[in-house]
C-alpha positions in Angstrom: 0.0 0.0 0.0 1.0 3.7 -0.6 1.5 5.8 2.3 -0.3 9.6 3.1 1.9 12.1 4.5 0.9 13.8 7.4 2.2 17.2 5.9 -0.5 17.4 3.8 -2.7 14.5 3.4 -3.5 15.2 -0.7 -3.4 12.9 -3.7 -4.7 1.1 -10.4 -6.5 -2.4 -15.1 -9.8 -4.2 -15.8 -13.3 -2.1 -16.3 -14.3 -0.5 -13.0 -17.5 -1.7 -11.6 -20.4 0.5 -12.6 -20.7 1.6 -9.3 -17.5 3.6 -10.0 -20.2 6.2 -10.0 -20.3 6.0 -6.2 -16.3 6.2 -6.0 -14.2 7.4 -3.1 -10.4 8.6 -2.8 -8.4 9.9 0.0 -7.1 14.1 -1.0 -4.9 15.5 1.0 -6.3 17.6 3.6 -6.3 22.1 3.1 -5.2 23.0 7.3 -8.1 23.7 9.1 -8.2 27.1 9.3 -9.3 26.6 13.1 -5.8 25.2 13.1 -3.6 26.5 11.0 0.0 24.2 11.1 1.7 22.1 8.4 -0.5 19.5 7.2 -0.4 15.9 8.3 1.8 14.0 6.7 0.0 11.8 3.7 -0.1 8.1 5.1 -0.5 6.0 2.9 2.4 5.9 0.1 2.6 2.2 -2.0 4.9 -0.3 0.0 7.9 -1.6 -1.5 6.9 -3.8 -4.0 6.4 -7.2 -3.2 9.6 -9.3 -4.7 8.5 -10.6 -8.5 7.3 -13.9 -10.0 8.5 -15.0 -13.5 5.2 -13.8 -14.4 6.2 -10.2 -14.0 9.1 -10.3 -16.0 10.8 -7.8 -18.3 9.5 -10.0 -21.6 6.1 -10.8 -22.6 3.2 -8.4 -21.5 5.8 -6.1 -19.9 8.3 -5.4 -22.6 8.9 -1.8 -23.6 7.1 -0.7 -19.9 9.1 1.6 -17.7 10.5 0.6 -14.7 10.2 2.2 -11.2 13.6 3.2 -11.4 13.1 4.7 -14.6 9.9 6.5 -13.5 11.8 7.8 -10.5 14.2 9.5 -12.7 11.2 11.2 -14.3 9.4 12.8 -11.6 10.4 16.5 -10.8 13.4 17.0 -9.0 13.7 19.1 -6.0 14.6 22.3 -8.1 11.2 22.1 -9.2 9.8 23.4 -6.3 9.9 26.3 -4.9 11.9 27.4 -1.6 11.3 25.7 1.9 10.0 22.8 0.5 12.1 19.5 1.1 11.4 16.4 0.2 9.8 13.6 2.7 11.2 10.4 2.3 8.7 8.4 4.3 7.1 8.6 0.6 9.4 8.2 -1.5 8.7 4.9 -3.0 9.2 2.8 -6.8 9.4 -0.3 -7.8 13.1 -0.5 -8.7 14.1 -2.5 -11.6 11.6 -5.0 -11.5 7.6 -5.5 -12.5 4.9 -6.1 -10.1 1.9 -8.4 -11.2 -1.2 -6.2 -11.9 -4.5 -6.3 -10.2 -7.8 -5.4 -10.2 -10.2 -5.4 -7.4 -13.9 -5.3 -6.9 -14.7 -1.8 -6.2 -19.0 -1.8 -5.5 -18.6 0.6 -3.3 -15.8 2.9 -3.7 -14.1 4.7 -0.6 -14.4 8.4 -0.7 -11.9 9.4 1.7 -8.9 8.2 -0.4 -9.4 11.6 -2.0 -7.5 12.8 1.0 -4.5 10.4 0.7 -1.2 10.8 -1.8 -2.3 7.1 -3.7 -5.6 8.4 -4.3 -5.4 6.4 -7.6 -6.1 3.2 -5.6 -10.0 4.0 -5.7 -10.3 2.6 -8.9 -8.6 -0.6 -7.6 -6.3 -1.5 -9.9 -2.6 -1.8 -9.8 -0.6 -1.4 -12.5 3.1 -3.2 -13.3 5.3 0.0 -11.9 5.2 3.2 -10.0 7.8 5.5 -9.0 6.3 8.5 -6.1 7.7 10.9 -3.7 6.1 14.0 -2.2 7.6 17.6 -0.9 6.5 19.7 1.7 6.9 22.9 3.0 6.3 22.8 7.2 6.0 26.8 7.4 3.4 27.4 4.8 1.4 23.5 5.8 1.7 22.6 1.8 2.7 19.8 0.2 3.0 18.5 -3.4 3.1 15.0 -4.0 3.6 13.3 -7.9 3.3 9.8 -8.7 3.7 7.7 -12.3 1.6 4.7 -12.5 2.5 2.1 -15.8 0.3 -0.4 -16.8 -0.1 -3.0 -19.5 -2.3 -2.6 -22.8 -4.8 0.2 -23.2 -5.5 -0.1 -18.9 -4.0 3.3 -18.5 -6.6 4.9 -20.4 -9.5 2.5 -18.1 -7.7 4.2 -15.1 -8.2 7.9 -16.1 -11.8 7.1 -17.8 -12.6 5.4 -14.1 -10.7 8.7 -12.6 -13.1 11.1 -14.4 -15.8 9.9 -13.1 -14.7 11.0 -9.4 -17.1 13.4 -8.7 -20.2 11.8 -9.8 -19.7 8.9 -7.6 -17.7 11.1 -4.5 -19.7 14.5 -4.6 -18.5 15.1 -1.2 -16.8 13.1 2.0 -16.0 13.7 5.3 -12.5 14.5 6.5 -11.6 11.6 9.2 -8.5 13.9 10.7 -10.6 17.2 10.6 -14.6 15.8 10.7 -14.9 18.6 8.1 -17.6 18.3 5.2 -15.5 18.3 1.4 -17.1 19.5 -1.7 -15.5 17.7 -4.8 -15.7 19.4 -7.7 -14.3 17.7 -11.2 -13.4 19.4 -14.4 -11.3 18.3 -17.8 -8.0 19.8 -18.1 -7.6 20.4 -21.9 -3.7 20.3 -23.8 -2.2 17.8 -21.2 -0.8 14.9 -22.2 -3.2 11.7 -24.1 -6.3 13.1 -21.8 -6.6 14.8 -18.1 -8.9 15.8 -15.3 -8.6 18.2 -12.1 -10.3 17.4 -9.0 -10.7 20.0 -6.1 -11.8 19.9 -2.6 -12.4 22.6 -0.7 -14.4 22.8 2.9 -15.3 26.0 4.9 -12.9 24.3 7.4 -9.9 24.0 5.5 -7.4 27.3 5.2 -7.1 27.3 1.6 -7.9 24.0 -0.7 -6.5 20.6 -2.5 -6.1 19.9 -5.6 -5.8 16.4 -7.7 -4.7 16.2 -11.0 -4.5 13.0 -13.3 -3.4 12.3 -16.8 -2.4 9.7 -19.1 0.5 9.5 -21.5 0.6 6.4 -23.0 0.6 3.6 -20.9 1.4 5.9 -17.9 -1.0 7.8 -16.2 0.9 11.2 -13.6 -0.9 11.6 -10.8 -0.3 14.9 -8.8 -1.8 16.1 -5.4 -1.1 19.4 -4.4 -2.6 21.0 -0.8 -2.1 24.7 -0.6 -3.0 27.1 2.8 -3.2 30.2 0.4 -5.5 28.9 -2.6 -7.2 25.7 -4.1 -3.9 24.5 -5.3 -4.9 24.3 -8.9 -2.0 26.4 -10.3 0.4 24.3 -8.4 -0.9 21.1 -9.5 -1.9 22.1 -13.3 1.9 23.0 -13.4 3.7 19.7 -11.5 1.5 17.4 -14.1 2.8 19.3 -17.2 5.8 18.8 -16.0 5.4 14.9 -15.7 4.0 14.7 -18.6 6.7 16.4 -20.7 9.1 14.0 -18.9 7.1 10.9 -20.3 6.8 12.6 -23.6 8.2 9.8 -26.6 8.9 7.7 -23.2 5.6 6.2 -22.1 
């Protein structure tokens, strides 16, 4: 399993279940503005992956897919971001050079509150064959960004973001186990970004500022950013840290 930090609890292929339109994810948690501090670390980050069968070897099915430790040489580095933020490595997390099997799991009714957690991916239960993920945060300002690339085999990249997209219709709103606070969801298309994309935001009269999620596919990949801001929604943050994966992917994925 993939871990949420507590500095700001943010944001695998068969067909979902239909009841995808009842879906839940764990996004990182805006500070309550009762209590302004830096947000809990995001619990939650994959585990190291479980040691390979022959099944999940380079050939067959997974030739040509990236690695983990390719895909951590793709996400953003820490000049990226900007000042005060360091990176957290309780999540920094791949899959090295090997392949994991995939999986997919009955999902009847999905679990909202993984909005509020870094792998917010795993609400449409499925796995894909590599990952690479790590997360920065800033302690003054209580903000965090965390980016994550998913690979998968086939065309289950694109069931992934199709199943993402569908977010908000099935998770309108959850409540916040840390805070108790009541999260709007709101879901949108994000044109120009890689193969196909959405943004996801949460916001709560209880939060100081707002979360964003942002997902898109390139290829077989599909980026998944989370970014929790105390001074807006985070959109701008995490509209720019996905373009940024996706550029890296670019002739790649």
């Amino acid at each position: 399993m993939r871990q949420i930090s507590s500095a700001a609890r943010l944001l695998t292929v068969a067909a979902l279940p239909l009841a995808l339109t009842a879906c839940s994810f764990t996004a990182a948690k805006a500070t309550p503005k009762a209590t302004p501090k830096a947000a809990p670390k995001a619990a939650g980050s994959k585990a190291a992956a479980a040691a390979p069968s022959a099944a999940a070897a380079a050939g067959g099915p997974n030739k040509g897919l990236l690695t983990g430790r390719q895909l951590k040489a793709l996400l953003a580095p820490a000049s990226f971001f900007a000042s005060g933020f360091t990176a957290d490595p309780e999540l920094a997390r791949d899959t090295g050079d090997t392949y994991q099997l995939p999986a997919t799991a009955d999902v009847p009714t999905p679990d909202c509150t993984k909005l509020g957690g870094t792998s917010w991916t795993e609400i449409t239960g499925i796995t894909g064959v590599s990952f690479a993920q790590d997360a920065y945060v800033n302690k003054d300002s209580s903000e965090e960004f965390a980016q994550e690339i998913d690979v998968y085999r086939d065309t289950t990249a694109t069931t992934v973001l199709d199943a993402l997209g569908k977010v908000s219709m099935a998770c309108p709103g959850y409540t916040d186990g840390a805070t108790h606070a009541k999260v709007t969801v709101a879901e949108k298309p994000l044109a120009g970004v890689g193969d196909g994309a959405w943004v996801i935001t949460e916001t709560s009269s209880a939060w100081q500022g707002g979360t964003t999620l942002v997902a898109a596919r390139v290829g077989t990949s599909v980026v998944t950013v989370l970014v929790s801001s105390s001074t807006d929604n985070g959109a701008a943050g995490g509209t720019k840290l996905a373009k940024q994966l996706v550029a890296s992917l670019k002739g790649r994925a």
